[in-house]
C-alpha positions in Angstrom: 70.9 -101.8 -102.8 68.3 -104.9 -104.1 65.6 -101.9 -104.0 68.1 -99.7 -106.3 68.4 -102.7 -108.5 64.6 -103.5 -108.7 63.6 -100.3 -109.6 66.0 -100.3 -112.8 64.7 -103.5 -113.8 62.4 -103.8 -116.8 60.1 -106.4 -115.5 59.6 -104.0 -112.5 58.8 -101.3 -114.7 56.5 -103.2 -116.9 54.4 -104.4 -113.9 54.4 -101.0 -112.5 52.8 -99.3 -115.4 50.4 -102.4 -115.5 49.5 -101.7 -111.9 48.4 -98.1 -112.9 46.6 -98.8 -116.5 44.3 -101.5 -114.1 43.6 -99.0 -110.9 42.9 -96.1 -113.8 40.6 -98.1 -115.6 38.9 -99.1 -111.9 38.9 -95.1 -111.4 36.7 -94.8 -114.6 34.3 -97.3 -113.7 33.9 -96.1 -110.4 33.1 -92.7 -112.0 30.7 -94.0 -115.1 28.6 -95.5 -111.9 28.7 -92.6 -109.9 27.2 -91.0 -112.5 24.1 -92.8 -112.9 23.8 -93.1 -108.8 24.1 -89.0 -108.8 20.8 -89.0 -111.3 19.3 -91.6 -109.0 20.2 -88.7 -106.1 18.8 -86.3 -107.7 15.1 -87.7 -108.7 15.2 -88.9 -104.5 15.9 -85.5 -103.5 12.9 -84.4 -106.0 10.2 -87.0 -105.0 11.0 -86.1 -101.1 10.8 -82.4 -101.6 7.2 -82.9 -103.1 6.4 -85.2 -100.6 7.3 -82.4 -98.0 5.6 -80.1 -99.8 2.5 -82.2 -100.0 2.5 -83.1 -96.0 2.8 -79.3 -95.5 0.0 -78.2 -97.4 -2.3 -80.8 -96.0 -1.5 -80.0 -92.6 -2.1 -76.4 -93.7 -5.5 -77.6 -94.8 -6.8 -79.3 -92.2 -5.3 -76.8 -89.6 -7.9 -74.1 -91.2 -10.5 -76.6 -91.2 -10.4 -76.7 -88.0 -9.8 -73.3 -87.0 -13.0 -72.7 -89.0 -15.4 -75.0 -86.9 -15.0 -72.7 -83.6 
């Protein structure tokens, strides 16, 4: 019965719907950040596939150096 009564109460209602305007505008944030960490992923995940790419080709390189002396 109080919970009946609490849920019909303005105050209640006015300090729900501020509840939600706050954690909304927490959700946004979270996803204007995300945003710029996502770039941040994506130049990592470039820089490290060149970086493979690089190792690769110099083992490449020195494996037919080698192969070349005999």
């Amino acid at each position: 019965m109080f919970d009946e009564n609490r849920k019909n109460n303005e105050e209640f209602k006015k300090e729900k719907a501020a509840v939600l305007e706050k954690q909304t505008l927490r959700v946004i944030e979270y996803d204007n950040n995300l945003a710029g960490l996502e770039k941040r992923a994506r130049f990592s995940e470039i820089i490290l596939g060149i970086v493979i790419v690089l190792i690769i080709n110099c083992a490449c390189f020195v494996y037919c150096k080698m192969y070349n002396k005999k």
